[in-house]
TORLOLUM-908695 format. One record per residue (C-alpha): residue number from 0; residue in one letter; x, y, z. Coordinates in steps of 0.001 Angstrom, whole numbers, plus 500000, padded with zeros to 6 digits. Example, Ala and Ser with C-alpha at 12.3 -4.5 7.8 and 13.67 -1.06 7.14 Angstrom:
GUVEX    k  r      c1      c2      c3
GUVEX    0  A  512300  495500  507800
GUVEX    1  S  513670  498940  507140
This chain:
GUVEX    k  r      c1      c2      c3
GUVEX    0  X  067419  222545  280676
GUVEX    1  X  068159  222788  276907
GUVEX    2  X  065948  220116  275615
GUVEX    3  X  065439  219634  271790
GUVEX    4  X  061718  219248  270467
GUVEX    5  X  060253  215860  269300
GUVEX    6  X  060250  216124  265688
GUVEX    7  X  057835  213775  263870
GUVEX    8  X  058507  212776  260417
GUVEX    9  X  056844  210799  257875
GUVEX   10  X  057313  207192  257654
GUVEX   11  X  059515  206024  255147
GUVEX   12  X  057981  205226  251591
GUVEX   13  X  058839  201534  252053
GUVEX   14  X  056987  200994  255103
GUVEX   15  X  053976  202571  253773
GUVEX   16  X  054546  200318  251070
GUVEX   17  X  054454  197464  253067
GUVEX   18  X  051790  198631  255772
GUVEX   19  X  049245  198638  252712
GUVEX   20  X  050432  195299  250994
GUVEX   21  X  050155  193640  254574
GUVEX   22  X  046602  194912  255009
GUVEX   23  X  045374  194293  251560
GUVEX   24  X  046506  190660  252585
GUVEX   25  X  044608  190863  255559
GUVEX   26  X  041467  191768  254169
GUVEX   27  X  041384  189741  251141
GUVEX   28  X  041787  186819  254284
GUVEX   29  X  038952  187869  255473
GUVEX   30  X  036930  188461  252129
GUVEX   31  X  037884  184734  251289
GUVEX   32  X  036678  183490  254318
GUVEX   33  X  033214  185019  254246
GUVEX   34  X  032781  184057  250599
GUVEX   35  X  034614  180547  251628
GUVEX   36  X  031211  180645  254735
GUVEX   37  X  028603  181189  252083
GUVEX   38  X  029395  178521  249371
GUVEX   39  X  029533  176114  252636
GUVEX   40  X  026052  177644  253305
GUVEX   41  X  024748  176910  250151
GUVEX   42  X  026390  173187  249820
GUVEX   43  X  025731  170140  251558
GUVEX   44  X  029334  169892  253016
GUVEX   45  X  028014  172744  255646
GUVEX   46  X  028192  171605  259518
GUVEX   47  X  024128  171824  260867
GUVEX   48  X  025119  171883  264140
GUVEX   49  X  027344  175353  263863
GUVEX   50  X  025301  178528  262749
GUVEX   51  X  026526  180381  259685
GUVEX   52  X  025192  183550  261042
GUVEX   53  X  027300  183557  264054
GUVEX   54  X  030376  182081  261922
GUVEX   55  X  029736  185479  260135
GUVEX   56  X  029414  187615  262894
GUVEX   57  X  032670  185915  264177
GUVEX   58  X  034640  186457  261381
GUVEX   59  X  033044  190360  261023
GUVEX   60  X  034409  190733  264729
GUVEX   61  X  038009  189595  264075
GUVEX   62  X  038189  191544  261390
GUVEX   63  X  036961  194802  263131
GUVEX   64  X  039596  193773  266162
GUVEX   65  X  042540  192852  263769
GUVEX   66  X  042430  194210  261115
């Protein structure tokens, strides 16, 4: 069997490129939604009958999953 190894090779430049821009998106999604949590918190616009620690424990997890 003459078989030819597997070479790996760097991803391209671009896709780096756009790997990081997508992710910087991502978390500045998240980082507006936490900061989006706590001026609800601190309003009277905020919904008594949801909790805004498990909001923020939500929002920790998706971020941990998806991100």
């Amino acid at each position: 069997m003459n078989s030819q190894p597997i070479i790996i090779t760097e991803p391209r430049r671009a896709i780096r490129i756009i790997d990081s821009i997508l992710t910087l998106i991502a978390w500045g999604g998240f980082l507006y939604l936490i900061i989006h949590e706590y001026q609800q918190l601190f309003s009277r616009q905020y919904r008594p009958e949801v909790s805004p620690a498990i909001t923020l424990l939500n929002y920790f997890l998706f971020a941990l999953i998806y991100v």
